[in-house]
N, CA, C and O atoms as a GROMACS GRO file, in nm:
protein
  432
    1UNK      N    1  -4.202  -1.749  -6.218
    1UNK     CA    2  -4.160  -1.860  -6.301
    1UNK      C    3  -4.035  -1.921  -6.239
    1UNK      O    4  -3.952  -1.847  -6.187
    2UNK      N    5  -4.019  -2.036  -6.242
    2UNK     CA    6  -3.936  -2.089  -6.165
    2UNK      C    7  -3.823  -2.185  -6.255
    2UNK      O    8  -3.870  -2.277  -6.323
    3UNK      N    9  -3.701  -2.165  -6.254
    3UNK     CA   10  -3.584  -2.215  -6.350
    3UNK      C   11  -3.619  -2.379  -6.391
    3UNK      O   12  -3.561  -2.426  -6.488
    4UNK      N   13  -3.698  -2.448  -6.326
    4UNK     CA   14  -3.759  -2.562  -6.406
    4UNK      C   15  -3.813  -2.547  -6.483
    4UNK      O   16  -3.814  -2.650  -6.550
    5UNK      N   17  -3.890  -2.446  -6.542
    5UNK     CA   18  -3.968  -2.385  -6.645
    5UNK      C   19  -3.880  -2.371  -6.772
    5UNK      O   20  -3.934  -2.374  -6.882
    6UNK      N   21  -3.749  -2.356  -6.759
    6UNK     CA   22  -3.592  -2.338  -6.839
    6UNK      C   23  -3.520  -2.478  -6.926
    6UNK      O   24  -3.491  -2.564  -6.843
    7UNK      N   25  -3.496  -2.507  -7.023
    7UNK     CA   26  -3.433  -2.630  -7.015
    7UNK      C   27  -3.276  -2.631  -6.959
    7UNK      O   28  -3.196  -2.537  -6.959
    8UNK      N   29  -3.260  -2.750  -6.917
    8UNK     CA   30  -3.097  -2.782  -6.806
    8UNK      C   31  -3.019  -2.730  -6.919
    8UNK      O   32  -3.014  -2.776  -7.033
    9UNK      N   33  -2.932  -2.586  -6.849
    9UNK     CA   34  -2.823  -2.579  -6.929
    9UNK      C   35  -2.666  -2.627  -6.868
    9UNK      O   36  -2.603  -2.541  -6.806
   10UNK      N   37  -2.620  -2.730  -6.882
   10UNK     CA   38  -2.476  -2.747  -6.833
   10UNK      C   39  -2.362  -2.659  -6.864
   10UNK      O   40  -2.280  -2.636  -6.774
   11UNK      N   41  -2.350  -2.611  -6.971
   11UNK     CA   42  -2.252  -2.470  -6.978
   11UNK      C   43  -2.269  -2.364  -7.083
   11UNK      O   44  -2.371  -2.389  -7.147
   12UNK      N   45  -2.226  -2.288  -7.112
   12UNK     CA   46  -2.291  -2.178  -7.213
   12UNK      C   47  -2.236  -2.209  -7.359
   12UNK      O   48  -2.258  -2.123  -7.445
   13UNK      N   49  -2.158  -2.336  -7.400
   13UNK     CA   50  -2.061  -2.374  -7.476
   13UNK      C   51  -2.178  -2.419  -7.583
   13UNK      O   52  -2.169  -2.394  -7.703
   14UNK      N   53  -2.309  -2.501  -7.516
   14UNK     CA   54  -2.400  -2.567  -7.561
   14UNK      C   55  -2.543  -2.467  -7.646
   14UNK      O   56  -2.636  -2.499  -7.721
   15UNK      N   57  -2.496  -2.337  -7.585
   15UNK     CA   58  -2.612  -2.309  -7.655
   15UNK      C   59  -2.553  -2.190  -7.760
   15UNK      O   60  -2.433  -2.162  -7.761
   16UNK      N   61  -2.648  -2.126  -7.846
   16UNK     CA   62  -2.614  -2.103  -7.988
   16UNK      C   63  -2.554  -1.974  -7.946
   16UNK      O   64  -2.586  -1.913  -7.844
   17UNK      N   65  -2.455  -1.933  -8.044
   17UNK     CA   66  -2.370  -1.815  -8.025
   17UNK      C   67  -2.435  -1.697  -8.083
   17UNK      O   68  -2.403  -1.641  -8.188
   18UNK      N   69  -2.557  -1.657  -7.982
   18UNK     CA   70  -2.627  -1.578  -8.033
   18UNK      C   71  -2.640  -1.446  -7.868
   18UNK      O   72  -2.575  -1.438  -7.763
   19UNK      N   73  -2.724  -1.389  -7.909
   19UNK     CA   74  -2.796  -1.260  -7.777
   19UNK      C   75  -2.952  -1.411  -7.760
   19UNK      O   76  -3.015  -1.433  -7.864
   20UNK      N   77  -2.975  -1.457  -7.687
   20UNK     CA   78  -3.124  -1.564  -7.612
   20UNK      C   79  -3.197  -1.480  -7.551
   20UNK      O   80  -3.156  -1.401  -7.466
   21UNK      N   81  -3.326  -1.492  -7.592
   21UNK     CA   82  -3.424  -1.461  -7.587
   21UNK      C   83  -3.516  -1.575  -7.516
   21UNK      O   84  -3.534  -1.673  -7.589
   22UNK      N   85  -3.570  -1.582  -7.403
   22UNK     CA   86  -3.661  -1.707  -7.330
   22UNK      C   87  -3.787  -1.663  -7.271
   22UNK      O   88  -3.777  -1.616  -7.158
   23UNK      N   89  -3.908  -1.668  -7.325
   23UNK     CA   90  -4.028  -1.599  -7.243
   23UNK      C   91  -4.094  -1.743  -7.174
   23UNK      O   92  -4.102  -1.856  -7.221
   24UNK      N   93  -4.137  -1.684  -7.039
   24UNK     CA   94  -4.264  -1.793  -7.026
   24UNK      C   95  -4.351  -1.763  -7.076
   24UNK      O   96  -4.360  -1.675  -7.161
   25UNK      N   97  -4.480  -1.869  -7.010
   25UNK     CA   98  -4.628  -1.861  -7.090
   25UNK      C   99  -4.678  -1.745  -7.010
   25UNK      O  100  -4.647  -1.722  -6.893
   26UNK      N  101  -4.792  -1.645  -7.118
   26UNK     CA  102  -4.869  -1.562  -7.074
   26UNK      C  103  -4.944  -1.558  -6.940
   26UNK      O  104  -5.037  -1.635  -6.919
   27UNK      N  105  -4.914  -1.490  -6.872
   27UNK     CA  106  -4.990  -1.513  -6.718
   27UNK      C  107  -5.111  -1.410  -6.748
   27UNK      O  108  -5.070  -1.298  -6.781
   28UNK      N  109  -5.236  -1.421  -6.744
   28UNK     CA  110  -5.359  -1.339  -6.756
   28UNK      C  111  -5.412  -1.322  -6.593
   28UNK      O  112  -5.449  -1.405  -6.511
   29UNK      N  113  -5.399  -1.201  -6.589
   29UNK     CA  114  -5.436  -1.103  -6.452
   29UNK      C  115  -5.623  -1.046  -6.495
   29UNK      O  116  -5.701  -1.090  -6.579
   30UNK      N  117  -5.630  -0.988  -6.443
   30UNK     CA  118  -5.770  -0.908  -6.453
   30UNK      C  119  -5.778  -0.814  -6.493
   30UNK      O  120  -5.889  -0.785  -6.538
   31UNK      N  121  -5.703  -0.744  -6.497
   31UNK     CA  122  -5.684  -0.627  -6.645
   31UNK      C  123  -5.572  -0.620  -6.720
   31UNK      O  124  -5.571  -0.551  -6.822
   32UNK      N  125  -5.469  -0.689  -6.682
   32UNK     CA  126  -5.300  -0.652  -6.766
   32UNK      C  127  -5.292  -0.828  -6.777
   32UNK      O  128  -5.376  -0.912  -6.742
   33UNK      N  129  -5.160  -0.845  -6.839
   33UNK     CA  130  -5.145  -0.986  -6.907
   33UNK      C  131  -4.990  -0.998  -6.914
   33UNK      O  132  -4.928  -0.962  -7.015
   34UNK      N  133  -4.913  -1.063  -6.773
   34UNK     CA  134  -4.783  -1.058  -6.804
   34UNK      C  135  -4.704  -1.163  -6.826
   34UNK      O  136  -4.734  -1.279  -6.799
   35UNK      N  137  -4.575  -1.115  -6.887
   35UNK     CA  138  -4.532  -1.218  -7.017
   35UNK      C  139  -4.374  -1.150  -6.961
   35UNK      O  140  -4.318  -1.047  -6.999
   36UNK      N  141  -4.319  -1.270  -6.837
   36UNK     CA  142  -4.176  -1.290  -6.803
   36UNK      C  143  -4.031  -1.378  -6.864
   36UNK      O  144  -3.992  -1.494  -6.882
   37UNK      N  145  -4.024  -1.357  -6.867
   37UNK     CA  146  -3.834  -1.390  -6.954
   37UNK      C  147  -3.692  -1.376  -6.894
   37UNK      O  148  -3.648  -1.337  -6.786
   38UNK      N  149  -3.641  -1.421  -7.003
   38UNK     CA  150  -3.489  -1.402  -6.963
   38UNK      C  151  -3.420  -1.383  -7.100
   38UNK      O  152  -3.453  -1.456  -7.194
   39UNK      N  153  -3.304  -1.267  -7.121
   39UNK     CA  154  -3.203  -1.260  -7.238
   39UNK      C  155  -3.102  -1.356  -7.188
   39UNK      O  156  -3.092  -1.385  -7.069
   40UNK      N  157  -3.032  -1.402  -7.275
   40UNK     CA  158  -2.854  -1.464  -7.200
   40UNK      C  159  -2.791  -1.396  -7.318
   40UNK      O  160  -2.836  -1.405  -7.433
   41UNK      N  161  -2.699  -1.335  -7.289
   41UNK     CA  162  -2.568  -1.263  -7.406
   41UNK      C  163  -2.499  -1.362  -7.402
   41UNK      O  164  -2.438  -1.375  -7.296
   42UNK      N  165  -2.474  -1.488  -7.524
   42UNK     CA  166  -2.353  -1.544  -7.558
   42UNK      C  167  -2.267  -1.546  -7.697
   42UNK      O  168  -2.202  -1.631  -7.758
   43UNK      N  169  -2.303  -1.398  -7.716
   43UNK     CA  170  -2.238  -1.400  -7.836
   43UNK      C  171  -2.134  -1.381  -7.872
   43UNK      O  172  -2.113  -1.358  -7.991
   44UNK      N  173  -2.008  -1.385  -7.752
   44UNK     CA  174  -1.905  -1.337  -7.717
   44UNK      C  175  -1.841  -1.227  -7.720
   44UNK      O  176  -1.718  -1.220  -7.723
   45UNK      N  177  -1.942  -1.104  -7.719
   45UNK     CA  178  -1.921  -1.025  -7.676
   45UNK      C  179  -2.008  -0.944  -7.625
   45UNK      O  180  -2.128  -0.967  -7.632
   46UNK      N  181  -1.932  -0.778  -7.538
   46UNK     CA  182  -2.014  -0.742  -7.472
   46UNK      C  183  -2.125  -0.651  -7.559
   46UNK      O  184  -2.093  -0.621  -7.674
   47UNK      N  185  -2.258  -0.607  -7.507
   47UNK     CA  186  -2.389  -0.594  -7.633
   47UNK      C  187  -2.452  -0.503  -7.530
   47UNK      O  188  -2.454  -0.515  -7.407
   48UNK      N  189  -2.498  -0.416  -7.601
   48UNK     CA  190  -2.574  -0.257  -7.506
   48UNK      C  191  -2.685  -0.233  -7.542
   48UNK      O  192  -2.707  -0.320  -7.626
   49UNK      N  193  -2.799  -0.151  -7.531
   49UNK     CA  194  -2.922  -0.098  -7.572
   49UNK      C  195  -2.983  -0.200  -7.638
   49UNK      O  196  -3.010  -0.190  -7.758
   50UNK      N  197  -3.025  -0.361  -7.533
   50UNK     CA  198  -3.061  -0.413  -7.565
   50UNK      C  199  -3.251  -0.424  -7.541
   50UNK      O  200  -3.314  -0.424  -7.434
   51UNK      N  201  -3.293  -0.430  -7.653
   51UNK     CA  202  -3.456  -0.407  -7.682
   51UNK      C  203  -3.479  -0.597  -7.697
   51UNK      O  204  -3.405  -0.684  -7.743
   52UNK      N  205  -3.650  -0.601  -7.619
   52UNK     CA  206  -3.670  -0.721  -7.628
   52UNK      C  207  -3.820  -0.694  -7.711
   52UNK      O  208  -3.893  -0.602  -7.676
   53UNK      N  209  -3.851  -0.775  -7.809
   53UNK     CA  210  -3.997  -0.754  -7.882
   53UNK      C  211  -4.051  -0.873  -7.883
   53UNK      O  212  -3.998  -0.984  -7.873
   54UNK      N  213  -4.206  -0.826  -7.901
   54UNK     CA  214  -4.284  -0.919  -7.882
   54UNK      C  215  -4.408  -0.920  -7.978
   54UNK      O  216  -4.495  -0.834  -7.967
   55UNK      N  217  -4.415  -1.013  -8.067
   55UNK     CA  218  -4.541  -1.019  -8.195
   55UNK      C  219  -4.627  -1.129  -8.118
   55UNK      O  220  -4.589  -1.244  -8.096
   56UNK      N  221  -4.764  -1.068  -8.076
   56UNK     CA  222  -4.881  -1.153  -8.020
   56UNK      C  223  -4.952  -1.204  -8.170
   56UNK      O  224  -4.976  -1.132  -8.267
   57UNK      N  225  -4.975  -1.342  -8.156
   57UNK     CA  226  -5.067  -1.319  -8.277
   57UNK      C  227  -5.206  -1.413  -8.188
   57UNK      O  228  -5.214  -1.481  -8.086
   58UNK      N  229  -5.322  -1.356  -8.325
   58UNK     CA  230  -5.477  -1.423  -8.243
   58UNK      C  231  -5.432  -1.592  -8.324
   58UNK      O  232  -5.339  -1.644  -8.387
   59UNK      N  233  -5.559  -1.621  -8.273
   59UNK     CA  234  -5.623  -1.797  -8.380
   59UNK      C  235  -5.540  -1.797  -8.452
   59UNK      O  236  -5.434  -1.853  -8.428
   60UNK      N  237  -5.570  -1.718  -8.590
   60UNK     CA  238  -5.558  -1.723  -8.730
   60UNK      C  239  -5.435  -1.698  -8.726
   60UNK      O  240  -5.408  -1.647  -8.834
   61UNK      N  241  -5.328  -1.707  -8.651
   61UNK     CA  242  -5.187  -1.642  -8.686
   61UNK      C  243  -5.147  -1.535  -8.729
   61UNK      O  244  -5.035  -1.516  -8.776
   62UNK      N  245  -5.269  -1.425  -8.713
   62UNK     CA  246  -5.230  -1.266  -8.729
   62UNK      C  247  -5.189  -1.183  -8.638
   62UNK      O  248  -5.237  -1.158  -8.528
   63UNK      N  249  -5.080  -1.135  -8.702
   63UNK     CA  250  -4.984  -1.006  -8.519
   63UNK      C  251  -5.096  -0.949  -8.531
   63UNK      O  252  -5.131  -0.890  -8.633
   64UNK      N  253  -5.192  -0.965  -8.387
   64UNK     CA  254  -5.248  -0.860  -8.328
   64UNK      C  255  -5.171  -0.716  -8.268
   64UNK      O  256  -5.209  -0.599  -8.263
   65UNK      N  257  -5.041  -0.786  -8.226
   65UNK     CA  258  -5.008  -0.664  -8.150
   65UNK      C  259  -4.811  -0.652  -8.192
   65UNK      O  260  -4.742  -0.753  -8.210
   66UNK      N  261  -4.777  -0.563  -8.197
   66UNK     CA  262  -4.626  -0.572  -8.177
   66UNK      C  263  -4.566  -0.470  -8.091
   66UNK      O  264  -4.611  -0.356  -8.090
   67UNK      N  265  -4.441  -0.514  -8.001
   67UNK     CA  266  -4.457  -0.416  -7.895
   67UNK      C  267  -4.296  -0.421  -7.822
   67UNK      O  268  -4.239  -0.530  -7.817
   68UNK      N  269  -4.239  -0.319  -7.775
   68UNK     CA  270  -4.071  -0.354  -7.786
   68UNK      C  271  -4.014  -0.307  -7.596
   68UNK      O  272  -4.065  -0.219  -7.528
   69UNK      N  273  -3.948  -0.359  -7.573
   69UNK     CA  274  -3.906  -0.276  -7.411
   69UNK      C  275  -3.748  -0.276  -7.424
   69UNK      O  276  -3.665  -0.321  -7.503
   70UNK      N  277  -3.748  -0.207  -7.312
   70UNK     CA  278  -3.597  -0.183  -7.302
   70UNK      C  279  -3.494  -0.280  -7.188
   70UNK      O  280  -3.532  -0.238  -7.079
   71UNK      N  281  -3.400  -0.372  -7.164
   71UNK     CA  282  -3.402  -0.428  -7.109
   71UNK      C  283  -3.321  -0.390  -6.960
   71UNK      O  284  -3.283  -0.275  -6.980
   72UNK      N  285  -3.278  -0.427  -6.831
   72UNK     CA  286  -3.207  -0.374  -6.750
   72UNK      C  287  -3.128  -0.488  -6.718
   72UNK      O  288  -3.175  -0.602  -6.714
   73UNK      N  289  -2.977  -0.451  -6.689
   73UNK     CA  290  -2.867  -0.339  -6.746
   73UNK      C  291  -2.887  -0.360  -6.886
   73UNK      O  292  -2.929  -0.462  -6.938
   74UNK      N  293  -2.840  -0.218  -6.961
   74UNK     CA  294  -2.862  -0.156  -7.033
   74UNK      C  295  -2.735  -0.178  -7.100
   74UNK      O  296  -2.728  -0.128  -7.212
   75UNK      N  297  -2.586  -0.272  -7.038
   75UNK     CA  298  -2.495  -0.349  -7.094
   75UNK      C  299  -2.500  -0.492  -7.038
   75UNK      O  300  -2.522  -0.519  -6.920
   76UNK      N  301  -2.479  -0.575  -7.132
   76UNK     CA  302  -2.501  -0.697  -7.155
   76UNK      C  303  -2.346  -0.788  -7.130
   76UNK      O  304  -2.282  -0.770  -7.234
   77UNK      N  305  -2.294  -0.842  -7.070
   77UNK     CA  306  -2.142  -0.869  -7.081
   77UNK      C  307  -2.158  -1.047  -7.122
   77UNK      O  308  -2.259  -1.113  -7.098
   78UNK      N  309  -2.022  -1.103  -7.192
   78UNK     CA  310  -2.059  -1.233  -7.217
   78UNK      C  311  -2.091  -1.342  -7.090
   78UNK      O  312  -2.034  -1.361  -6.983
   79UNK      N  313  -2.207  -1.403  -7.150
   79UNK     CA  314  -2.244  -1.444  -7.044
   79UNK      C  315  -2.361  -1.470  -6.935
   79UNK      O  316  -2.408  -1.568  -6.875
   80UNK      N  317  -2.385  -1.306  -6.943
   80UNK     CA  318  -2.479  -1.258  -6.809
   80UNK      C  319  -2.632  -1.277  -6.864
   80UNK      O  320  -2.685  -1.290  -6.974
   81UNK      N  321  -2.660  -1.273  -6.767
   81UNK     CA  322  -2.846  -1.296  -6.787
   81UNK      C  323  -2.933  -1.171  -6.708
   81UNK      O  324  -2.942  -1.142  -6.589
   82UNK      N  325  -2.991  -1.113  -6.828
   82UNK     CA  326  -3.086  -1.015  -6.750
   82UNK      C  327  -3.232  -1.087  -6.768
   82UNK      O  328  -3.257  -1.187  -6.835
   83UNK      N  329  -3.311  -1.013  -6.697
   83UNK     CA  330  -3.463  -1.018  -6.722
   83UNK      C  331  -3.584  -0.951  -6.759
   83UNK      O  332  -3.576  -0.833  -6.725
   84UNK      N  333  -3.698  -0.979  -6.816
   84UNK     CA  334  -3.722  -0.860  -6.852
   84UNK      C  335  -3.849  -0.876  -6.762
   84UNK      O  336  -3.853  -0.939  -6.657
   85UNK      N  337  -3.978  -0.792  -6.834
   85UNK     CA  338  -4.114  -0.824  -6.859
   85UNK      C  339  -4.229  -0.751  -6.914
   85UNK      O  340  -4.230  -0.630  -6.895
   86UNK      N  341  -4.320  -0.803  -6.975
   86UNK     CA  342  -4.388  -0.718  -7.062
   86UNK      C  343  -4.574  -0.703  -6.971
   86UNK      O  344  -4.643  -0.803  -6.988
   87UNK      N  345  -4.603  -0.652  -6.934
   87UNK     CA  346  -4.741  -0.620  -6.915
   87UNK      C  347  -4.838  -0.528  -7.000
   87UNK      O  348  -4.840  -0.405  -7.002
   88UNK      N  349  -4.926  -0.625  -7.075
   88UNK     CA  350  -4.998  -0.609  -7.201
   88UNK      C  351  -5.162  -0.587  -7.139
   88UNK      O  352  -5.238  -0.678  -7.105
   89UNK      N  353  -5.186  -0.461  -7.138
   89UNK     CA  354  -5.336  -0.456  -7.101
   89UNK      C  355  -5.434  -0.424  -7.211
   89UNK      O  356  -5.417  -0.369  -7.320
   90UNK      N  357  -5.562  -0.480  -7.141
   90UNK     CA  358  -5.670  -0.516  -7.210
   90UNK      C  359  -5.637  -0.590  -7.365
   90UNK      O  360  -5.639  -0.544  -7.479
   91UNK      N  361  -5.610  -0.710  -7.315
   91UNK     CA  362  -5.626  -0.806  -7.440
   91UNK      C  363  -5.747  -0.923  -7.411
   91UNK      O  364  -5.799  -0.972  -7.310
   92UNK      N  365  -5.758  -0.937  -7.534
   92UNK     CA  366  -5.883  -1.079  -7.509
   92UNK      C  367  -5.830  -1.188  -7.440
   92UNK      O  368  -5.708  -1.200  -7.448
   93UNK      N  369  -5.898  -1.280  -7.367
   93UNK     CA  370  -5.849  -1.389  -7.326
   93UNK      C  371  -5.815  -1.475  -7.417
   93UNK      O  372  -5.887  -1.477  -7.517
   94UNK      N  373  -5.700  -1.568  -7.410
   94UNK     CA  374  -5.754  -1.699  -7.542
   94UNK      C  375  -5.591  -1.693  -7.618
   94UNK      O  376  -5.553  -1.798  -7.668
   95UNK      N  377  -5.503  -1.580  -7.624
   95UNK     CA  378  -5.377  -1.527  -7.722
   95UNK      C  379  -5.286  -1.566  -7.613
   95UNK      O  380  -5.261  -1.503  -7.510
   96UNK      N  381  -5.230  -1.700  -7.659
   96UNK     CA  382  -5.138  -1.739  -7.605
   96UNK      C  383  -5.002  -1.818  -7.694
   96UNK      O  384  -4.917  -1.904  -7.672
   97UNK      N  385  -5.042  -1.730  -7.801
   97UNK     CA  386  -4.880  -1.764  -7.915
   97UNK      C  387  -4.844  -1.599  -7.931
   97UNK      O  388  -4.902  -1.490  -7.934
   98UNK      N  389  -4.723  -1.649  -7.938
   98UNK     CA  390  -4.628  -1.526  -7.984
   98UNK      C  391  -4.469  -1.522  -8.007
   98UNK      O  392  -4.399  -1.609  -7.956
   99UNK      N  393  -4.437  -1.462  -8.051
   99UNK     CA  394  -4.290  -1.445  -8.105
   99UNK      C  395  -4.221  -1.353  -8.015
   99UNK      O  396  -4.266  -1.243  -7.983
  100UNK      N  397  -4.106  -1.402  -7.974
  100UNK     CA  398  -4.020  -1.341  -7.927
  100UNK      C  399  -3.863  -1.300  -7.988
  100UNK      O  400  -3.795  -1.393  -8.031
  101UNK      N  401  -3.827  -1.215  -7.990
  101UNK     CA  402  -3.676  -1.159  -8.051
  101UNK      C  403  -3.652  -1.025  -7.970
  101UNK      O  404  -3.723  -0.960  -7.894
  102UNK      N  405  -3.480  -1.006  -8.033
  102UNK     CA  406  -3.417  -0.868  -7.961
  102UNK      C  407  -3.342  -0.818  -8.073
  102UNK      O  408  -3.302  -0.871  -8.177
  103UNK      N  409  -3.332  -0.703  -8.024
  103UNK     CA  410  -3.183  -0.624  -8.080
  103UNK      C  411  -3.160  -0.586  -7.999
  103UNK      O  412  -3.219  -0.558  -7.894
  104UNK      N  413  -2.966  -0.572  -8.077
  104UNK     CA  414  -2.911  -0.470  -7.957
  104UNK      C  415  -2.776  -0.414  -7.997
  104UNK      O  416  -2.728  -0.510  -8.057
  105UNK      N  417  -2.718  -0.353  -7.998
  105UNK     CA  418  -2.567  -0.310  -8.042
  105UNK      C  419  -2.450  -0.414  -7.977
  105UNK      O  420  -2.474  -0.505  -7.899
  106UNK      N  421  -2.346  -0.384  -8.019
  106UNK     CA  422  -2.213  -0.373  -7.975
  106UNK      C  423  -2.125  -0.282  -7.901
  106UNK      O  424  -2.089  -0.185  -7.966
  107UNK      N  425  -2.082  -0.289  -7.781
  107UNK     CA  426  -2.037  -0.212  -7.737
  107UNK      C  427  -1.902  -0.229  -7.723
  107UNK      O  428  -1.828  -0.301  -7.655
  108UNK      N  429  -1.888  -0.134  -7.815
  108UNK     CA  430  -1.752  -0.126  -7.884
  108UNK      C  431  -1.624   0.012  -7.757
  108UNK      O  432  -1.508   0.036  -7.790
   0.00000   0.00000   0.00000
């Protein structure tokens, strides 16, 4: 996935004072189904044991699936951008909505 895929960020001032969460679209392989991203920590501070989840849903808007990873580094400082990725095997073709969110502590 390539940072045009991203919308233009001019400084980190602009976006919400939160832990960001950014997936691309589902890439479907021949047996696994991967689903690449990016966290940004701007919540002004530094944030640890950060988990990224993912609710697939079918057609009808039902979570088929819910499913959580762990992200690397494993501390988050203000600012920084990790990445993740999820490889989801044997799903039907066709499930290409889903929800993305995280948790993660404070590292205090």
């Amino acid at each position: 996935m390539s940072i045009q895929a991203f919308p233009e960020i001019e400084n980190f001032q602009k976006l919400p004072r939160q832990v960001i969460v950014k997936g691309g679209p589902l890439s479907l392989g021949a047996k696994e189904t991967d689903l690449r991203g990016i966290v940004i920590n701007n919540i002004g501070s530094t944030v640890r044991d950060i988990k990224v989840n993912i609710v697939l849903f079918n057609k009808r808007k039902i979570p088929i699936l819910n499913t959580s990873i762990a992200i690397t580094p494993e501390i988050l400082h203000q600012g920084n951008i990790a990445n993740f990725i999820f490889q989801l095997k044997d799903l039907p073709e066709g499930y290409q909505d889903y929800h993305l969110y995280s948790s993660w502590k404070f590292d205090n």
